[in-house]
N, C-alpha and C positions, 0 to 999 in steps of 0.2 A: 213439982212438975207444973200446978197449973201458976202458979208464980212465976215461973222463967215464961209460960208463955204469955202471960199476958204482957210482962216487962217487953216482949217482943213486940207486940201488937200494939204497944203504946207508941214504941219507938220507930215502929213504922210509921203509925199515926204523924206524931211530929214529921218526921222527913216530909210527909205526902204535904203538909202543912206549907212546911217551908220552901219547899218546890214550886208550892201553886203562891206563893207571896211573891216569889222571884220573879214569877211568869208575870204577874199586876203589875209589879215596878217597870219589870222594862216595856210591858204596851202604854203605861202611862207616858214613859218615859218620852218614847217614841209617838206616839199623841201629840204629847205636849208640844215637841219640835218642831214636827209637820205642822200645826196649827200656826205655829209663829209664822213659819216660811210662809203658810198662805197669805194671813195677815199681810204679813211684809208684802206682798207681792200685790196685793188687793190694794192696800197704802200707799204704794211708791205712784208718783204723779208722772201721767202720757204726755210722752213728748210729741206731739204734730207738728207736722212740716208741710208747711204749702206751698207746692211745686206750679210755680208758673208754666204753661204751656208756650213754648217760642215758636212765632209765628211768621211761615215763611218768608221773606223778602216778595214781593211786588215785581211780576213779572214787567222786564224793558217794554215801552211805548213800540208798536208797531210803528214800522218804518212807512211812510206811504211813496211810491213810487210813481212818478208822474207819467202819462204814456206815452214812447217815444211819437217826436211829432211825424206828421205824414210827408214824405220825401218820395210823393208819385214825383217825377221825368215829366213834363207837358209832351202832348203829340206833335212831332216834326209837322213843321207848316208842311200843305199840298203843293206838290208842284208839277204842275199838267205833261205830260208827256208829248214833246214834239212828232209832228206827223214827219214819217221820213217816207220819201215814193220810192220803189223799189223799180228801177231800167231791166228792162229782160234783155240778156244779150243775143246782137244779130245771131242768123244762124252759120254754120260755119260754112266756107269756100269748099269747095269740090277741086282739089287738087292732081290735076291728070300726070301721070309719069311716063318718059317714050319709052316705047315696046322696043325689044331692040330681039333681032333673028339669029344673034349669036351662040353657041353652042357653049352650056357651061363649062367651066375648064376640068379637066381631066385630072382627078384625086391618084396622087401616086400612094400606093397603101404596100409598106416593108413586111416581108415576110418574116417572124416571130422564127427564134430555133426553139424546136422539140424540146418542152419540158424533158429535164433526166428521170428514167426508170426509177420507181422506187426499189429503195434496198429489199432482199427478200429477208420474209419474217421465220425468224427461224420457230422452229415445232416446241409447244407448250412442254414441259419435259414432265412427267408422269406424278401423279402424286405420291407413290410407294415404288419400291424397287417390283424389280419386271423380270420376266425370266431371260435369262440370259440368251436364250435360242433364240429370243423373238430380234434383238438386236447385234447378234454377234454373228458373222455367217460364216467365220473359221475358227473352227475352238477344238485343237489339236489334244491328244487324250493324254491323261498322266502317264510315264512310264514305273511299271514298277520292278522295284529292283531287290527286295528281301522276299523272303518267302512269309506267309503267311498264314497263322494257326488259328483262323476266322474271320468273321465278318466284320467289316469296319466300315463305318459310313459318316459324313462328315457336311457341315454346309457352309457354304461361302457366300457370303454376302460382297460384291464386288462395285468399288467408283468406276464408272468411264469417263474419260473425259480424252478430247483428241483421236477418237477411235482405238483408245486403248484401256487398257484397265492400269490404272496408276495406285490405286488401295486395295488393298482386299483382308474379310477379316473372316477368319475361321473355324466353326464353333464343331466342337466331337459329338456328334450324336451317338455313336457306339462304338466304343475306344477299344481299345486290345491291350490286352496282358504285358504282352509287349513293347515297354515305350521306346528302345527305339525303332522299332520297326514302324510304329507310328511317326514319331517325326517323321522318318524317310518318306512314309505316304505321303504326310504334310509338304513337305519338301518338294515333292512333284509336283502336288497340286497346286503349289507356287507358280513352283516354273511354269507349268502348261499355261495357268490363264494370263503371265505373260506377253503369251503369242497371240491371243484372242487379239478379231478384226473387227470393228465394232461399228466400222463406216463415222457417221454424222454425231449418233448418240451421245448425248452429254446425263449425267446422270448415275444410278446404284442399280445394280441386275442382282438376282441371285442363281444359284445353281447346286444342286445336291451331288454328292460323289460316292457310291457304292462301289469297295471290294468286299471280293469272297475268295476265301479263300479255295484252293483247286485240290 
């Protein structure tokens, strides 16, 4: 036992030996090297270069410029101003003219014809439709001619134009069951406003139309 260990401890020994000789060899190694390169580098001879400074050119000679010469005009010679006498003129004559007793002649003046009448202007025509009574002064009443199972009432918006009514349009405000019994009211209400007299009026009237029935 104590044989094997020492044979161990020796041979550790040598190793640690030979480890730490290795490590000397190569700092020497490396030493050595780097010594030289300094060397070398201490040894090698500086090369200097002496750089001349270039020195700018010499600014151009001012120009001198002479000052232009003086080109006053002399003063126009004086020359005296002639006296002129100034004549006042005589004064004027007194020109007498004969009076004469004759009566001035007598202006014949033509009698102008009477500007013509202006045309008469006819009446502004209304901004909205109108009711129909205010312009219509015979407005003959629908006839009716079906019988009637209620109330119907209807509005007409009506053109005049010539004292008559030339358009008319017809809106149902409460229509009946029975359409044709309605046209036929419609149909009347045609015909009657028709007849309407409307005088002068130019223009749209309106007018409402209620049946009941009986």
């Amino acid at each position: 036992m104590n044989f094997a260990q020492e044979n161990k401890a020796s041979s550790r020994t040598t190793a640690f030996v030979i480890v730490v000789l290795l490590h000397i060899l190569m700092i020497w190694a490396l030493a050595s090297g780097l010594a030289r390169k300094i060397v070398k580098a201490v040894t090698d001879p500086i090369e200097t270069k002496v750089i001349e400074e270039i020195k700018p050119p010499p600014p151009p000679p001012e120009k001198i410029v002479p000052p232009p010469p003086d080109l006053k005009t002399p003063p126009p010679p004086f020359v005296p101003v002639p006296e002129i006498q100034v004549q006042t003129p005589p004064p004027p004559t007194a020109i007498q003219t004969p009076t004469s007793n004759d009566p001035p002649p007598v202006r014949t003046v033509q009698a102008q014809a009477p500007a013509p009448a202006p045309a008469p202007v006819a009446a502004p025509r209304p901004a909205g439709p109108v009711q129909v009574g205010i312009v219509c002064t015979e407005r003959p009443k629908p006839e009716i001619s079906v019988q009637l199972e209620g109330d119907a009432e209807f509005s007409v918006l009506m053109t005049i134009a010539n004292g008559k009514v030339v358009a008319r349009q017809v809106t149902v405000k409460r229509g009946l069951s029975d359409r044709r019994a309605q046209r036929s009211l419609i149909a009347s209400i045609e015909a009657a406003t028709a007849q309407y007299k409307c005088g002068t009026f130019e223009g749209q009237a309106t007018q409402d139309f209620l049946f009941k029935a009986e």
